[in-house]
Backbone as CSV, one residue per row, in Angstrom:
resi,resn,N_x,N_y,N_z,CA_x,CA_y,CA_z,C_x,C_y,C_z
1,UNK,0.842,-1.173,0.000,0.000,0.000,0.000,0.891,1.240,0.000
2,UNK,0.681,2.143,-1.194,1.637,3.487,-0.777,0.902,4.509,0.176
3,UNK,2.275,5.087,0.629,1.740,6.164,1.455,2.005,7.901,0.465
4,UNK,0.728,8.442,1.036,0.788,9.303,0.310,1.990,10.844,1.103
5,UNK,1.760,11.822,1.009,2.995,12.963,1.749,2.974,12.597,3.248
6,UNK,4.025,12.715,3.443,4.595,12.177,5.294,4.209,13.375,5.797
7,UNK,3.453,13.714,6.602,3.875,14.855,8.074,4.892,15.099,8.298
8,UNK,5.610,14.055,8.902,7.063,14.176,9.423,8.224,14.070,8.295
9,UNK,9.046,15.287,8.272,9.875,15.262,7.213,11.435,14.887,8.046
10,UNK,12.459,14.514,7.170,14.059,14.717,7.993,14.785,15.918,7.452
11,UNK,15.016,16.771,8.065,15.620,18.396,8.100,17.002,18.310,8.351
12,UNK,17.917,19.127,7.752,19.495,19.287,8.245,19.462,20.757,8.626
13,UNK,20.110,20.865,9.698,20.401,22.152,10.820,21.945,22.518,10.483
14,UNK,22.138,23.829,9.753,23.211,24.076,9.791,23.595,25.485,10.485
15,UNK,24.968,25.768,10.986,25.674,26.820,12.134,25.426,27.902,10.933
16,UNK,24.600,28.551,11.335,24.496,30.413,10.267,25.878,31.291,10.599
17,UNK,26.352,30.912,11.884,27.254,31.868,11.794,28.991,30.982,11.311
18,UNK,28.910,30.164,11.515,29.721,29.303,10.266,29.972,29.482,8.945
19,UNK,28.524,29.222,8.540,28.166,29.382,7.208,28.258,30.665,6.384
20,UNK,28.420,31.891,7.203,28.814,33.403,7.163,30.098,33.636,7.091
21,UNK,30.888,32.710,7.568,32.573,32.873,7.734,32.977,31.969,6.595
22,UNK,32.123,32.290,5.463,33.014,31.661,3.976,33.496,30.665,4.208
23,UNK,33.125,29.551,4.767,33.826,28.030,4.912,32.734,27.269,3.871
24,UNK,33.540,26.629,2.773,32.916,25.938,1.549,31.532,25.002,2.902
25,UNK,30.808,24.773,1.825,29.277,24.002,1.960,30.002,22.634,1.530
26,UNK,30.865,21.924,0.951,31.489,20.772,0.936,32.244,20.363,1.537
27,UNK,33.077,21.568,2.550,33.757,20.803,3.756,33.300,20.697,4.842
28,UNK,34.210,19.203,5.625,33.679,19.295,6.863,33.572,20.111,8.158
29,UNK,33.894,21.354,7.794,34.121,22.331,8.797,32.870,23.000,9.707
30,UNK,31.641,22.853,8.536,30.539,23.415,8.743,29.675,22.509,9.813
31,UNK,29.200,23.332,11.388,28.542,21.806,12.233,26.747,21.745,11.672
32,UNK,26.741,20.641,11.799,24.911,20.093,11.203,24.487,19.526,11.692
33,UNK,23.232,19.424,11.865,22.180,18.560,12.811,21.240,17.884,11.740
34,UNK,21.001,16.485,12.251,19.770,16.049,11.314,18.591,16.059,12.206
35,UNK,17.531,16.330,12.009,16.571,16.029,12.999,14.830,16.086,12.194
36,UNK,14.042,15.896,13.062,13.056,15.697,12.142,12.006,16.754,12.384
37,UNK,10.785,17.532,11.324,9.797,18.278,11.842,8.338,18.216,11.003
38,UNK,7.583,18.184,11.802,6.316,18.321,11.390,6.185,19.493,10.784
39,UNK,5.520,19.038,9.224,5.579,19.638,8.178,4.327,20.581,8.023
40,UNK,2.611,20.234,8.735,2.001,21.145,8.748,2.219,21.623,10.444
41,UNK,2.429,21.434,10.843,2.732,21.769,12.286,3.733,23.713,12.296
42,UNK,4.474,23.585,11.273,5.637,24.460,11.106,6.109,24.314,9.494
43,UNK,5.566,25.270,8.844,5.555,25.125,7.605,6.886,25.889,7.035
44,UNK,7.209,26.501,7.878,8.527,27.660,7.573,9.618,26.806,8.216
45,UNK,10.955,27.771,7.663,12.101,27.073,7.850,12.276,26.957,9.474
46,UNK,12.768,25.795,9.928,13.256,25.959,11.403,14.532,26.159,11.594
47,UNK,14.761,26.912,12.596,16.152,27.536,13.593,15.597,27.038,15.007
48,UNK,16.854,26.463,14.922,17.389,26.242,16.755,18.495,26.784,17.268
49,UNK,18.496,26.512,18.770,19.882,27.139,18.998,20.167,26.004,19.464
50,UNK,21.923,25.138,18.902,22.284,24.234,19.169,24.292,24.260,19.706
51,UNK,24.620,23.797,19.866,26.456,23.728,20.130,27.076,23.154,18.806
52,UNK,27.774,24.306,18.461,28.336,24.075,17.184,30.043,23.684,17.892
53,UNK,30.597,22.463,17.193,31.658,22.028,17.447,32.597,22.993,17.134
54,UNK,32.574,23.942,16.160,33.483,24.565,15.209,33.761,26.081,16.121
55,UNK,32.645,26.901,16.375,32.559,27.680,17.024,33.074,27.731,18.681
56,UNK,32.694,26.530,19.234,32.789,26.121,20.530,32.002,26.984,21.371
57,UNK,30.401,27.173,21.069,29.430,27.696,21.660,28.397,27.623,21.010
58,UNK,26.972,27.848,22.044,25.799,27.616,21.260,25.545,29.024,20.505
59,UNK,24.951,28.324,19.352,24.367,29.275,17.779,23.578,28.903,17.253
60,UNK,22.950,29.703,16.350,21.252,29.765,15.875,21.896,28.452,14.656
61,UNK,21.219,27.219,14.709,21.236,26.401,13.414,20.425,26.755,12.379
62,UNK,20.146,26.586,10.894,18.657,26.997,10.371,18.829,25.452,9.397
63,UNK,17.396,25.757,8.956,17.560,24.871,8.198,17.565,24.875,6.804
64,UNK,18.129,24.168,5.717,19.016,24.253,4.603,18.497,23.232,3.439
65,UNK,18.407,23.254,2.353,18.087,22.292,1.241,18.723,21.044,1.481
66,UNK,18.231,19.945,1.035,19.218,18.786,1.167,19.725,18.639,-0.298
C-alpha cells in the first residue's frame, strides 16, 4: 500500500554563523544537525539554537536544502 505525503519530514540544521565565515558548503568544517519536523505543524524554515563544534558555543542552526 503506498503512502501518500509524510507529516514528518528529515531536516538538516546548519551553524548560520559558520556558514557566514566563507567556509565551503562541501567541507567538513561546517557543524549540522539532522533532525526531524512536522511539516504542517511548522511550515517555515526551522532555527534552533544548538552547540556548534566549530565555534565552541551555542548558535542559531537553520535549516538548509538537502
Amino acid at each position: 500500500m503506498a503512502k501518500g505525503k509524510d507529516a514528518r519530514v528529515t531536516v538538516i540544521l546548519e551553524c548560520t554563523r559558520c556558514a557566514r565565515n566563507g567556509v565551503k558548503k562541501e567541507s567538513m568544517g561546517i557543524s549540522r544537525y539532522i533532525t526531524q519536523k512536522n511539516r504542517h505543524n511548522t511550515p517555515s524554515r526551522l532555527e534552533l539554537r544548538k552547540f556548534c563544534s566549530r565555534c565552541y558555543k551555542h548558535t542559531i542552526h537553520g535549516e538548509i536544502k538537502k
